[in-house]
PALUMKE-223155 format. One record per residue (C-alpha): x, y, z; residue in one letter; chain. Coordinates in Angstrom, 1 decimal. Example, Ala and Ser with C-alpha at 12.3 -4.5 7.8 and 13.67 -1.06 7.14 Angstrom:
REM PALUMKE-223155
@u=12.3, v=-4.5, w=7.8, resn=A, chain=A
@u=13.7, v=-1.1, w=7.1, resn=S, chain=A
REM end
This chain:
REM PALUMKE-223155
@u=-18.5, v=1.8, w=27.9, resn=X, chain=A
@u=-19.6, v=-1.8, w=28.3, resn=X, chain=A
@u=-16.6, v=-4.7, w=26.2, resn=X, chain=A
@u=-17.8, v=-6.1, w=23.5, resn=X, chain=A
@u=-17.4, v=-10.0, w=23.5, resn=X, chain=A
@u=-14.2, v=-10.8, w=21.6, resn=X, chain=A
@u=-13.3, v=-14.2, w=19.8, resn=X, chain=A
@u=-10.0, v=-14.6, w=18.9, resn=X, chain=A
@u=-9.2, v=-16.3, w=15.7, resn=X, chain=A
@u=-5.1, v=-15.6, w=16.2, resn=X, chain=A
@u=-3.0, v=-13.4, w=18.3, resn=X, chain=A
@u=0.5, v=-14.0, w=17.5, resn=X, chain=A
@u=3.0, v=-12.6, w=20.5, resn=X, chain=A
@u=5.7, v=-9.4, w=19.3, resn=X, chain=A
@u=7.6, v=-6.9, w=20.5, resn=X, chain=A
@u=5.6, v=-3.6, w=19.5, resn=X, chain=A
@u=8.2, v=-1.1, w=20.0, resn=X, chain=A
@u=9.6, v=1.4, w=17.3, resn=X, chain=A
@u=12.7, v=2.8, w=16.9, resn=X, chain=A
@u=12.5, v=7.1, w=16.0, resn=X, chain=A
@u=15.5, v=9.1, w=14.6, resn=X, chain=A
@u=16.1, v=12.2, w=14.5, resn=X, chain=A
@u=15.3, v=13.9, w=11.4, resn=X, chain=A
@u=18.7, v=14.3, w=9.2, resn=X, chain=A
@u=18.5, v=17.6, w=6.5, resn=X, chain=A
@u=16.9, v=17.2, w=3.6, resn=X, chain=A
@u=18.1, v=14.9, w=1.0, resn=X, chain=A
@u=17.0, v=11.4, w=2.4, resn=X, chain=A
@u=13.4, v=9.8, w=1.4, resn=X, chain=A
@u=10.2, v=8.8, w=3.5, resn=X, chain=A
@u=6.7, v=8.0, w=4.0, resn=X, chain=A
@u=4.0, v=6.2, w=7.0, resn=X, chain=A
@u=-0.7, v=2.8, w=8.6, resn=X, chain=A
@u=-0.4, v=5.9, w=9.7, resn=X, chain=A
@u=-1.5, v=7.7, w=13.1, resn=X, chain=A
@u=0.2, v=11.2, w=12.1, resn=X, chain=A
@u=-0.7, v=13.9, w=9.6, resn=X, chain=A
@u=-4.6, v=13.9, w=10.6, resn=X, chain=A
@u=-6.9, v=16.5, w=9.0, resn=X, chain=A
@u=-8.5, v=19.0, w=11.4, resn=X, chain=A
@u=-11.9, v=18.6, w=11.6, resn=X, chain=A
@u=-11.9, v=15.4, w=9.7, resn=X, chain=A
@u=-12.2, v=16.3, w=6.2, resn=X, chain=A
@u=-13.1, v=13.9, w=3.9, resn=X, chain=A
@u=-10.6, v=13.5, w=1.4, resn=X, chain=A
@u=-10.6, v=11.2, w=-2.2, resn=X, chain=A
@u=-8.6, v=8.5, w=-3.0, resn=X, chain=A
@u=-5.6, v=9.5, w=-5.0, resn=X, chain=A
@u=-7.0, v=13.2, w=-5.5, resn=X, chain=A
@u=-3.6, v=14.2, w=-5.7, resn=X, chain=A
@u=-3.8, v=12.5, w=-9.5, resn=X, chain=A
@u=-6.8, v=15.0, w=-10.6, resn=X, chain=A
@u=-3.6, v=17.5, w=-11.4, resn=X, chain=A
@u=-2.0, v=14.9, w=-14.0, resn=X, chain=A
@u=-0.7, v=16.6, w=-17.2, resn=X, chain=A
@u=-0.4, v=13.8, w=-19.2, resn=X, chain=A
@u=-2.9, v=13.1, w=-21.7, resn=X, chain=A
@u=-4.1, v=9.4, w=-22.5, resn=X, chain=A
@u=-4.2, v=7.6, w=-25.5, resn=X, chain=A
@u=-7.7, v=6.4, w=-26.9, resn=X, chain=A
@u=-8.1, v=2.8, w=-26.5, resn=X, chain=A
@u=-9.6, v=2.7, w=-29.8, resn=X, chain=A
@u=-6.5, v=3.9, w=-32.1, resn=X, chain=A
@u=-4.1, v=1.7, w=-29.9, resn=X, chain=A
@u=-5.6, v=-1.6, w=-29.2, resn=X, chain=A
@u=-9.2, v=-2.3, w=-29.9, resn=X, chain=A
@u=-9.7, v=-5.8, w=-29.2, resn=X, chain=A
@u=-9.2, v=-4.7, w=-25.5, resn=X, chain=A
@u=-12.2, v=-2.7, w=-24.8, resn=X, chain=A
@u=-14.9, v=-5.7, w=-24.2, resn=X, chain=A
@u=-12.7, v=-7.3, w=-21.5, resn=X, chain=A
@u=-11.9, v=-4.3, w=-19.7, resn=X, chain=A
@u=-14.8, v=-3.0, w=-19.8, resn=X, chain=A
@u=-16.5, v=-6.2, w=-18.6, resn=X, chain=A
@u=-13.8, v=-6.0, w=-16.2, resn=X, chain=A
@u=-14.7, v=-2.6, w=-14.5, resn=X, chain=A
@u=-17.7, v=-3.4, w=-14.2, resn=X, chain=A
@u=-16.8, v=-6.6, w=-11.9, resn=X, chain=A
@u=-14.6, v=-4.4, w=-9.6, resn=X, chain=A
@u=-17.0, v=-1.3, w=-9.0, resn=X, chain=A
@u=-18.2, v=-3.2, w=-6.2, resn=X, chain=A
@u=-14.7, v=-3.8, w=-4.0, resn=X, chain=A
@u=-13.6, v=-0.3, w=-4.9, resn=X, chain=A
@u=-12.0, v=1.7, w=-2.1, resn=X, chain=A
@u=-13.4, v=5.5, w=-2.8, resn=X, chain=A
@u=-12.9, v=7.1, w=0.3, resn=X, chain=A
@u=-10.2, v=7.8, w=2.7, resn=X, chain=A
@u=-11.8, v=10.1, w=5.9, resn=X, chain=A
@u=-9.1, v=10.6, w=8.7, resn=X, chain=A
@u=-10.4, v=12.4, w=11.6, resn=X, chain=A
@u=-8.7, v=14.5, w=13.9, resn=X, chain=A
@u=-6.7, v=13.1, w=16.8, resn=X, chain=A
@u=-9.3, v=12.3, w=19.9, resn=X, chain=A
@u=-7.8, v=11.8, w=23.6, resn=X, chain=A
@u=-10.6, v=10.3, w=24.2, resn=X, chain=A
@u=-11.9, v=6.8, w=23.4, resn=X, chain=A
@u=-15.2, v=6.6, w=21.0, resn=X, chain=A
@u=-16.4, v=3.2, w=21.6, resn=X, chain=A
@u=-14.8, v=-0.5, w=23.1, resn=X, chain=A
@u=-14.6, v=-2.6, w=20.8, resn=X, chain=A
@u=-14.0, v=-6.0, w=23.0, resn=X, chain=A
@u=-10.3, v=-5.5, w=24.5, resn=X, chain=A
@u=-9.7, v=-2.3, w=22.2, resn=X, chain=A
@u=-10.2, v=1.5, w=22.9, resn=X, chain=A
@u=-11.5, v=3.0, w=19.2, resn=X, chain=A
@u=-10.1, v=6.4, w=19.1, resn=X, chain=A
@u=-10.1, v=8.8, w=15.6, resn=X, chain=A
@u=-10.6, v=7.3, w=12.6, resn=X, chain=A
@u=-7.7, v=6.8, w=10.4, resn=X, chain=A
@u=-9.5, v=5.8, w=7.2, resn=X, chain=A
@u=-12.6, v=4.1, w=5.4, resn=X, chain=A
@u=-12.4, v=2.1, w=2.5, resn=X, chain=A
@u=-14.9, v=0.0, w=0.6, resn=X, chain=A
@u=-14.0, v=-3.0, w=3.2, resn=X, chain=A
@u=-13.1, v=-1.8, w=5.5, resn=X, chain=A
@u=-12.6, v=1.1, w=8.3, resn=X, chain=A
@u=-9.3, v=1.4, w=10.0, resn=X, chain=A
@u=-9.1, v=3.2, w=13.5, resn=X, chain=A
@u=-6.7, v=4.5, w=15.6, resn=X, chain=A
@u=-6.8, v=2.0, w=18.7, resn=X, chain=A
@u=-5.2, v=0.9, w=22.4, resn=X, chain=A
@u=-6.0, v=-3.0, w=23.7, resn=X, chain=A
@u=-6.4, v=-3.0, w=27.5, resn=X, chain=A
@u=-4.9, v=-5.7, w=29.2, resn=X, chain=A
@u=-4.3, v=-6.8, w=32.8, resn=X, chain=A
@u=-2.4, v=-4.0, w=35.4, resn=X, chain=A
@u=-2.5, v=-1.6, w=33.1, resn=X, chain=A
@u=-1.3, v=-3.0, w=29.9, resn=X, chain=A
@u=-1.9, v=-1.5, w=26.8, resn=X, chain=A
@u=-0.4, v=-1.7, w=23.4, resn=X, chain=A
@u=-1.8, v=0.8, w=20.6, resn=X, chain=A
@u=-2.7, v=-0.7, w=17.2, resn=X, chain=A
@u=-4.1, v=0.0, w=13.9, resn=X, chain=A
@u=-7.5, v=-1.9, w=14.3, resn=X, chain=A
@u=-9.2, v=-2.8, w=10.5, resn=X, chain=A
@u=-12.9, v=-3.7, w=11.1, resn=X, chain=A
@u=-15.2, v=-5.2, w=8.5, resn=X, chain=A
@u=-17.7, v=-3.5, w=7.1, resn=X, chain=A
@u=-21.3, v=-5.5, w=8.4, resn=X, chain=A
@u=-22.5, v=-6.2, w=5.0, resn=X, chain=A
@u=-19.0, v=-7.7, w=3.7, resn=X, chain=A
@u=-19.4, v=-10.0, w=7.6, resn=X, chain=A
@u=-22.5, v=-11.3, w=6.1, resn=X, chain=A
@u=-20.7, v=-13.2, w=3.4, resn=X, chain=A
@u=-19.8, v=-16.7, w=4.4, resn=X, chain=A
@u=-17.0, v=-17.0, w=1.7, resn=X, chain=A
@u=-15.6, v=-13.9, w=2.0, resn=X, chain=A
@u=-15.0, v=-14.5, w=5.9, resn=X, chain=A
@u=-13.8, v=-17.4, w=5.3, resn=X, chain=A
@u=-10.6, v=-16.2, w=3.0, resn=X, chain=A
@u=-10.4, v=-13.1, w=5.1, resn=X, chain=A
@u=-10.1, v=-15.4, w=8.3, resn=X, chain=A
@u=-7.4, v=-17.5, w=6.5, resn=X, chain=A
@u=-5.3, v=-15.3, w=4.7, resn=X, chain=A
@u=-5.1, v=-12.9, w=8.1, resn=X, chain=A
@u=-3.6, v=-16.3, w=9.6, resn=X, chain=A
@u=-1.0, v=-16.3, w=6.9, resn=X, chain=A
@u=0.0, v=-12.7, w=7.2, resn=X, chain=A
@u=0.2, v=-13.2, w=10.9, resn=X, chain=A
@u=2.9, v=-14.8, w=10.3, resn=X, chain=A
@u=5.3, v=-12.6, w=8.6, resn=X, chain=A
@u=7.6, v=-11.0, w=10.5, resn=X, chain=A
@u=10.1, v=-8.3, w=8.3, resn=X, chain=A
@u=11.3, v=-4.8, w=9.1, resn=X, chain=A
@u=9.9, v=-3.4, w=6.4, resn=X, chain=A
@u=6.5, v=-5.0, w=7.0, resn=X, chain=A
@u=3.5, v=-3.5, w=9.3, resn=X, chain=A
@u=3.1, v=-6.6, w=11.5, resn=X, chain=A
@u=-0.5, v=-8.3, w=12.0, resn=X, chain=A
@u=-1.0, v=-8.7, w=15.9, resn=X, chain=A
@u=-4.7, v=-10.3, w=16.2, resn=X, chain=A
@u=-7.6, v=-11.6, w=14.4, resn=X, chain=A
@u=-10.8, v=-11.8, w=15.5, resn=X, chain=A
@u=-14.4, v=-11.0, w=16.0, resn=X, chain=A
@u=-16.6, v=-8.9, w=17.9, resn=X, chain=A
@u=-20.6, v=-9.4, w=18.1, resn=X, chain=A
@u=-19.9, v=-10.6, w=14.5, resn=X, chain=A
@u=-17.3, v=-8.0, w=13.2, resn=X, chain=A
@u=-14.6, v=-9.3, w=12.0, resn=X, chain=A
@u=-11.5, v=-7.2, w=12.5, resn=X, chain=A
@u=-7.4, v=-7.0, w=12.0, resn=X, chain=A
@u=-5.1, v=-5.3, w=14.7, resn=X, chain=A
@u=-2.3, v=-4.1, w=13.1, resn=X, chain=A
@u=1.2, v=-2.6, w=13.8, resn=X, chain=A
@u=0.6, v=1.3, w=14.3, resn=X, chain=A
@u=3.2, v=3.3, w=13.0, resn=X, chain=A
@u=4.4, v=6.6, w=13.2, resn=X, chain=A
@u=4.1, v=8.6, w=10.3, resn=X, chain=A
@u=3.0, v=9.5, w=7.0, resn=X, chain=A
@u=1.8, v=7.3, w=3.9, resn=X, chain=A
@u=3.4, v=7.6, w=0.9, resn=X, chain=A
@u=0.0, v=9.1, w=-0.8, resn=X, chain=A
@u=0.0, v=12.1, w=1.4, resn=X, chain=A
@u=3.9, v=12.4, w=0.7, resn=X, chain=A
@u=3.2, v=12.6, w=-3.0, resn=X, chain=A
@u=0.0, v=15.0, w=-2.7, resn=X, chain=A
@u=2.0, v=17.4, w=-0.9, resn=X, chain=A
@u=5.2, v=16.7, w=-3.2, resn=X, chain=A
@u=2.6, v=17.3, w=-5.8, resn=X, chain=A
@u=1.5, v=20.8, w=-5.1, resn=X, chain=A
@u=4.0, v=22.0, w=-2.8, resn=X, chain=A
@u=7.8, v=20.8, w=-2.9, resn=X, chain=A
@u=8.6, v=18.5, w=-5.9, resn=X, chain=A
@u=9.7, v=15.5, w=-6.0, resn=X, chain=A
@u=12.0, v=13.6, w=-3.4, resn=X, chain=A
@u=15.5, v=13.2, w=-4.4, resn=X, chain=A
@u=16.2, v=10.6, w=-6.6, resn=X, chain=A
@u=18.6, v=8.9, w=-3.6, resn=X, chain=A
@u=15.4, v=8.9, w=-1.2, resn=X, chain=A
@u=12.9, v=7.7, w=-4.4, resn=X, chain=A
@u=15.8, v=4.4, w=-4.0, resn=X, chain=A
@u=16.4, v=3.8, w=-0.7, resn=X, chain=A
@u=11.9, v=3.6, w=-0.8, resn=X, chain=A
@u=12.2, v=1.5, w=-3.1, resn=X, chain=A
@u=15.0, v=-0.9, w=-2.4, resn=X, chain=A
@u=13.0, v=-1.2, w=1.5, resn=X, chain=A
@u=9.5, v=-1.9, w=-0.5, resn=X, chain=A
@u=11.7, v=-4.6, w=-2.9, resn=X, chain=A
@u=13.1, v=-6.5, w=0.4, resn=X, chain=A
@u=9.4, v=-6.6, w=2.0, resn=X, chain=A
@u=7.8, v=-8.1, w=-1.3, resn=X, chain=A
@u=10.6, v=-10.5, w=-1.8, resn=X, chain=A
@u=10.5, v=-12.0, w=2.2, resn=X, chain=A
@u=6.8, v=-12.4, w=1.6, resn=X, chain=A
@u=6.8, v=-13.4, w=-2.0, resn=X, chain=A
@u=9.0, v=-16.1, w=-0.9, resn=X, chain=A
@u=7.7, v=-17.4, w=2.5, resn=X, chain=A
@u=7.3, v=-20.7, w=3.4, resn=X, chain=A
@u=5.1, v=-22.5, w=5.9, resn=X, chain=A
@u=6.9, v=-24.7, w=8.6, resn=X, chain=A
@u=6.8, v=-27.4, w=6.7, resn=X, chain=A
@u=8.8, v=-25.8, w=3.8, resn=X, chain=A
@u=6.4, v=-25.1, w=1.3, resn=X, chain=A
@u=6.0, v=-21.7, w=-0.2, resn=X, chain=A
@u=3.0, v=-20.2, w=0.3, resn=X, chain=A
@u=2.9, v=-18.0, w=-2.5, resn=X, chain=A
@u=1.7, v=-14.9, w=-1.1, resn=X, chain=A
@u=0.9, v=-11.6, w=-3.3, resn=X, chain=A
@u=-0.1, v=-8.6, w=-1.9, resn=X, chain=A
@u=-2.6, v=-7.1, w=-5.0, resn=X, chain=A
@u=-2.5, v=-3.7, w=-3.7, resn=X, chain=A
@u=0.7, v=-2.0, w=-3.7, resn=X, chain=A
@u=0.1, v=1.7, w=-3.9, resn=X, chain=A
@u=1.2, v=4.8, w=-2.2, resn=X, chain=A
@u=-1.7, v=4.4, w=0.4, resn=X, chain=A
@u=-0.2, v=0.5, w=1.6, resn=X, chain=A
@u=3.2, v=2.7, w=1.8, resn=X, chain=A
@u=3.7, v=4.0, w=5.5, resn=X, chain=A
@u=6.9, v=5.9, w=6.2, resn=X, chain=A
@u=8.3, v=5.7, w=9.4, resn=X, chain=A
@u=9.3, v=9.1, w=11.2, resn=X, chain=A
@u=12.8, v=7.4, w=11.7, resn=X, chain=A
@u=12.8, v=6.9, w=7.6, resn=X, chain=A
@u=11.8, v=2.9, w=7.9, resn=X, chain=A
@u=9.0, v=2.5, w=5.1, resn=X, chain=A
@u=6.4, v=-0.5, w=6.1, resn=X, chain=A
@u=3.7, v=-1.7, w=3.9, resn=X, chain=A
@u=0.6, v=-2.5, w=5.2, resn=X, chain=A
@u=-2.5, v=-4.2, w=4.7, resn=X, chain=A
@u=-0.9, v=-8.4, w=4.1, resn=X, chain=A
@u=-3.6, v=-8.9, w=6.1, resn=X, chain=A
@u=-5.9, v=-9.1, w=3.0, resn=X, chain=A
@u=-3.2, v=-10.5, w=1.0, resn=X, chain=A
@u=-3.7, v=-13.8, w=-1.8, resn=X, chain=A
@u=-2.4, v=-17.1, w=-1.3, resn=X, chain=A
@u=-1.8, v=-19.2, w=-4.3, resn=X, chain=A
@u=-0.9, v=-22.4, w=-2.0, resn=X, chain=A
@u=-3.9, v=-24.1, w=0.2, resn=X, chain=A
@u=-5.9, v=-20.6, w=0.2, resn=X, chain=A
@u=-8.8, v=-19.5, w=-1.2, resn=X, chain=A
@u=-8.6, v=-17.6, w=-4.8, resn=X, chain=A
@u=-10.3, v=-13.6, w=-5.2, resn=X, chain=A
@u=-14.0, v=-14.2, w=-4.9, resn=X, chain=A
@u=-15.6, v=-14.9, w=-8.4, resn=X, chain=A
@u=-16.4, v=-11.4, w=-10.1, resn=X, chain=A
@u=-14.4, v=-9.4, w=-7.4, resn=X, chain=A
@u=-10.5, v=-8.4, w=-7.9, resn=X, chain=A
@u=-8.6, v=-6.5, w=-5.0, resn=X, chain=A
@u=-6.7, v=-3.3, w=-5.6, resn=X, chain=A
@u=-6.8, v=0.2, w=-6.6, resn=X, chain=A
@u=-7.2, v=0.5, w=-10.2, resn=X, chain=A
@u=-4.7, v=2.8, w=-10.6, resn=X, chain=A
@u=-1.8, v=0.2, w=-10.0, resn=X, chain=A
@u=-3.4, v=-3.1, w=-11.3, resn=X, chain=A
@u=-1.7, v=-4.8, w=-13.5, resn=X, chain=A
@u=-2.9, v=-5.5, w=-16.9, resn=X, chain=A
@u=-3.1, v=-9.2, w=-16.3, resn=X, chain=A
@u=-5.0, v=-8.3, w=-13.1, resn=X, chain=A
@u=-7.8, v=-7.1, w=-15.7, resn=X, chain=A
@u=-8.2, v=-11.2, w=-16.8, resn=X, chain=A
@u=-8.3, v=-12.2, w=-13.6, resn=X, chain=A
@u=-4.8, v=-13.4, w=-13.5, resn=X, chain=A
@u=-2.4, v=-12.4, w=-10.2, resn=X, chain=A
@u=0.8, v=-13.4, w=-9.0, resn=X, chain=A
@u=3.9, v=-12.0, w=-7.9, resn=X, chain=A
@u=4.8, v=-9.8, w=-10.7, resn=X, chain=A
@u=1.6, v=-7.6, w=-10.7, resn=X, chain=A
@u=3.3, v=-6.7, w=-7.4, resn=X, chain=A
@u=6.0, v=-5.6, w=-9.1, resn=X, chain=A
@u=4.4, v=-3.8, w=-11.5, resn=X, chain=A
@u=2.9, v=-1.4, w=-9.5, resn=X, chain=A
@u=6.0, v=-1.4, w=-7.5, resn=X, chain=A
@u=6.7, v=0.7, w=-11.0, resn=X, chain=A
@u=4.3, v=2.6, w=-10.9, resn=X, chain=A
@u=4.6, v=3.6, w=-7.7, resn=X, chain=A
@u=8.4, v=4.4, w=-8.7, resn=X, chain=A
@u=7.6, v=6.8, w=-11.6, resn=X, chain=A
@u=5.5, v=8.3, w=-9.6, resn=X, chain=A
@u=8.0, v=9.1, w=-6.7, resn=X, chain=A
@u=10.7, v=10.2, w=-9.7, resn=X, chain=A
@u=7.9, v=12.6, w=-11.2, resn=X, chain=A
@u=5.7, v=13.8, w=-8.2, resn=X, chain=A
@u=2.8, v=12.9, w=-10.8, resn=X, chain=A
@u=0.2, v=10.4, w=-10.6, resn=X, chain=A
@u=0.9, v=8.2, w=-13.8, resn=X, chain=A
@u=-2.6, v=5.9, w=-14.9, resn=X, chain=A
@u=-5.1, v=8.6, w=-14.2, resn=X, chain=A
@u=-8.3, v=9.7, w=-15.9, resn=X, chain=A
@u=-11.2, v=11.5, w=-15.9, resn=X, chain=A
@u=-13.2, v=8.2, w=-14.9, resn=X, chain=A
@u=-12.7, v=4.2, w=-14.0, resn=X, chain=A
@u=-12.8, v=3.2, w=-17.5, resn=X, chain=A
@u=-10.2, v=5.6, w=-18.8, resn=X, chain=A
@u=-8.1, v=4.3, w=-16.0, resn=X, chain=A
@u=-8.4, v=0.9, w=-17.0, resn=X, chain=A
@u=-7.7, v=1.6, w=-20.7, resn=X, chain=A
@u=-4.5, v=3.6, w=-19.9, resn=X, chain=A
@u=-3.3, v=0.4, w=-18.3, resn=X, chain=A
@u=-3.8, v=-2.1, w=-21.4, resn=X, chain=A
@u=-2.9, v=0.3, w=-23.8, resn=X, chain=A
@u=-0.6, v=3.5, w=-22.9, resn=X, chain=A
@u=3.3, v=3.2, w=-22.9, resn=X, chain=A
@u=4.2, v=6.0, w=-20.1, resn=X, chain=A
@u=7.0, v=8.0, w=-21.1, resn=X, chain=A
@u=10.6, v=7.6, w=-18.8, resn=X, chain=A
@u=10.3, v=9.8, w=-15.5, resn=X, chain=A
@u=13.7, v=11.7, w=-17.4, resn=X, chain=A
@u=11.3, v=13.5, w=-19.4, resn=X, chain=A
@u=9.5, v=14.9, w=-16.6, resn=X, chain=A
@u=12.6, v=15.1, w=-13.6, resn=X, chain=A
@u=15.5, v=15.9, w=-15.3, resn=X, chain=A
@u=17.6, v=14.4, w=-12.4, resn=X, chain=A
@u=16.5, v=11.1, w=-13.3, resn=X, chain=A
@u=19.9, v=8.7, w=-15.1, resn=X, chain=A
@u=18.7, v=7.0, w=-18.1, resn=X, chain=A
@u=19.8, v=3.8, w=-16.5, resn=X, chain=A
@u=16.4, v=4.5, w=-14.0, resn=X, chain=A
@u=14.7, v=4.7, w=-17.4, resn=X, chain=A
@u=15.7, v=1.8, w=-18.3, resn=X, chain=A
@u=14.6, v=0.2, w=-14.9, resn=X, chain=A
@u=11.3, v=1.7, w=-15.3, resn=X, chain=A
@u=10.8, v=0.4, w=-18.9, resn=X, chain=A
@u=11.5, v=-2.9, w=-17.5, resn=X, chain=A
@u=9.2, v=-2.7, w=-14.5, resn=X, chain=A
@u=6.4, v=-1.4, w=-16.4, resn=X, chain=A
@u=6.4, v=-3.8, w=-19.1, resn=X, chain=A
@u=2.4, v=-5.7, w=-19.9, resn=X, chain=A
@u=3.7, v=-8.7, w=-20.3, resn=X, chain=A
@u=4.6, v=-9.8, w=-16.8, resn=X, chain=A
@u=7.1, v=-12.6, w=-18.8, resn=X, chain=A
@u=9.6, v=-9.4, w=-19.9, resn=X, chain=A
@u=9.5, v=-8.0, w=-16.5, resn=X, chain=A
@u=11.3, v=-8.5, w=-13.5, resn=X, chain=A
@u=10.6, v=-12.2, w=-12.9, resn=X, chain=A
@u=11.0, v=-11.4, w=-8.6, resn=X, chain=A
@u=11.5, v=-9.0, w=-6.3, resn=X, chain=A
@u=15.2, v=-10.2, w=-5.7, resn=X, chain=A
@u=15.7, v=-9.8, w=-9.1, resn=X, chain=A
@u=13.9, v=-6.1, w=-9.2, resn=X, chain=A
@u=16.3, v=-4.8, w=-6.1, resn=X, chain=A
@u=19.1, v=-6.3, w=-8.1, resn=X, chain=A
@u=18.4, v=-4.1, w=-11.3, resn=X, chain=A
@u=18.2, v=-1.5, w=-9.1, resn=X, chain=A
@u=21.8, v=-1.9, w=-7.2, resn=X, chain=A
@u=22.8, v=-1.7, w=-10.7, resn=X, chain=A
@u=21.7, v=1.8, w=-11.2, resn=X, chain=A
@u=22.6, v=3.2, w=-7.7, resn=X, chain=A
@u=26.3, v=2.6, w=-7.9, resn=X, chain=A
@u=27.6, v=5.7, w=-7.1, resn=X, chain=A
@u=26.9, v=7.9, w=-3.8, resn=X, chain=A
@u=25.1, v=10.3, w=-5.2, resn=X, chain=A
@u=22.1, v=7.8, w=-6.0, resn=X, chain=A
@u=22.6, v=6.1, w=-2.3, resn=X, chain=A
@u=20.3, v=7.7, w=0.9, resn=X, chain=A
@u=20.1, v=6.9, w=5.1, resn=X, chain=A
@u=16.9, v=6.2, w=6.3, resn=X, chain=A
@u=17.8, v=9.2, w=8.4, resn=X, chain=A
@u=18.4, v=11.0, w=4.9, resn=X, chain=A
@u=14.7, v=9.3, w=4.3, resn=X, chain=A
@u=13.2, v=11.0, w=7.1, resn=X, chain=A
@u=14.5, v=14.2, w=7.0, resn=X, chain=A
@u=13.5, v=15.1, w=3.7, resn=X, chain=A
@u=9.8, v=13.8, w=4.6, resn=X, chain=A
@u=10.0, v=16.5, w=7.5, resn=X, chain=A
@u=11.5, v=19.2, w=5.4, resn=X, chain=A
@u=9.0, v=18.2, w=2.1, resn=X, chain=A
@u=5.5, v=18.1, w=4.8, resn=X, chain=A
@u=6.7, v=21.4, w=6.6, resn=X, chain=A
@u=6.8, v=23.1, w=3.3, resn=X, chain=A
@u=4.1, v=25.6, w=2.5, resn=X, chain=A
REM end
């Protein structure tokens, strides 16, 4: 295989090592930019088809809240084109498929409506090699000067986060005109895959694992919510995709989100490009609908992707786009109590608060969201390890 030409646009230095515990017994929490859990035979599998089981019927826009159908559905109609549709994770290879300037491409981990991520090892001098998570560009999105250009600079910015609870971005570049991400490859399982199996197979996770996520997810979004550039100035990053798929679980119990690579600056950085919003429909935000982002639509789907651990149900679901996007403005989901009986009413109340549409009644930051929840897990009971994390993600997965 002849190398590819590489440019590099940034390669910050890190250490690449991860810890791995041992499993503890079932009772923790979990989830994995994942290199684990491949399909044989590389099945194609649907985004979120875990969510085509939901029980829960919608409400009709038009009885609730009719002055919202024009915008959203102008609104769906502006996203259809960034969608991601597809996830396709191949079986492992031991084999390389292609070189991709200093990278090895092996099995492909996923494909997306930007993007295709693969399982991959960069080469380096006697021997050296470092295995990543390498996002490449899809050609036609490479062909867009202004899209490049926010891609490029907003990689930069993610580049330099550096927070346990964060994949890490290693290198940005560009190869015979591909733009591509190399990412921190962990080991484990995404939080979607947790849930589908959750879903069919073994419930939900405890209500002490469903925490400890979500206190780990809380710390990520407030170090990057609230970094600042060397000179001191917040930068004012948002992520605009939290969902079970930007999840990754550790096998030691550490959750990681992924994918800050594409994340939005509000300070010095380019906005969404005009007509296109970022994100899986199925956690936006109502005020991502009008075009509006910023910290707290993070935290909304932080909620949703909350209920959703509490209920092993997929909570905005429906039978198309639109009737997604119209459960977002207009439904009031019902507390997780009603579904998991294990759920205290003070997680309700949580909940209520996180899912609120107007981003001014709920939790104003992430800091403030992790607080709310120290509130509610006061006593043991509500409190899990990561090795408690990881060992019910073993014992849930190995479940028939």
């Amino acid at each position: 295989m002849k190398p590819r030409p590489c440019t590099h646009l940034c390669s910050p230095s890190l250490d690449t090592s991860m810890s791995s515990s041992e499993a503890g017994p079932p009772g923790g929490t979990g989830a994995a930019l994942s290199s684990s859990g491949s399909r044989p035979g590389g099945k194609c599998v649907e985004t979120l088809s875990w969510q085509a089981a939901a029980t829960i019927e919608p409400q009709t826009i038009a009885h609730r809240r009719p002055h919202v159908m024009a915008s959203t559905i102008l609104t769906a109609a502006r996203l259809a084109v960034c969608k991601d549709t597809v996830v396709m994770r191949e079986a492992r290879r031991d084999e390389p498929t292609e070189q991709f300037g200093p990278y090895l491409l092996y099995e492909c981990l996923g494909r997306g409506g930007m993007a295709t991520v693969h399982r991959a090892k960069k080469q380096g001098i006697e021997g050296f090699e470092r295995p990543v998570a390498l996002k490449r560009m899809l050609p036609w999105l490479s062909a867009d000067a202004d899209f490049v250009k926010s891609f490029v600079r907003e990689a930069r910015l993610a580049a330099q986060l550096r927070h346990t609870n964060i994949a890490q971005v290693y290198d940005l570049g560009k190869v015979d005109g591909a733009y591509y991400i190399a990412m921190e490859l962990v080991a484990g399982r995404d939080l979607r895959e947790i849930l589908r199996q959750a879903h069919h197979v073994c419930g939900p996770p405890p209500v002490s694992v469903a925490i400890n996520l979500l206190f780990q997810v809380c710390d990520a979004l407030d170090y990057a919510h609230t970094f600042k550039d060397e000179q001191g100035r917040p930068l004012g990053l948002v992520h605009r995709d939290i969902s079970p798929a930007n999840i990754i679980v550790g096998e030691d119990g550490i959750a990681k989100i992924v994918d800050f690579g594409v994340a939005k600056g509000t300070t010095n950085t380019l906005a969404t490009q005009s007509g296109m919003l970022k994100g899986k429909f199925s956690y936006m935000a109502p005020e991502m609908l009008n075009g509006q982002v910023d910290a707290r639509s993070d935290l909304f789907a932080v909620g949703i992707v909350a209920w959703e651990m509490l209920t092993a149900r997929p909570l905005f679901s429906g039978g198309d786009d639109m009737e997604v996007l119209q459960r977002i403005a207009t439904w009031d989901p019902p507390p997780p109590s009603s579904v998991n009986g294990a759920v205290p009413r003070d997680l309700d109340a949580w909940l209520a608060m996180a899912l609120n549409k107007d981003p001014r009644k709920r939790f104003q930051s992430a800091a403030q969201m992790r607080a709310g929840l120290e509130l509610v897990a006061r006593t043991p009971q509500l409190r899990a390890s990561a090795p408690d994390v990881a060992g019910w993600v073993a014992w849930g997965m190995a479940q028939k």
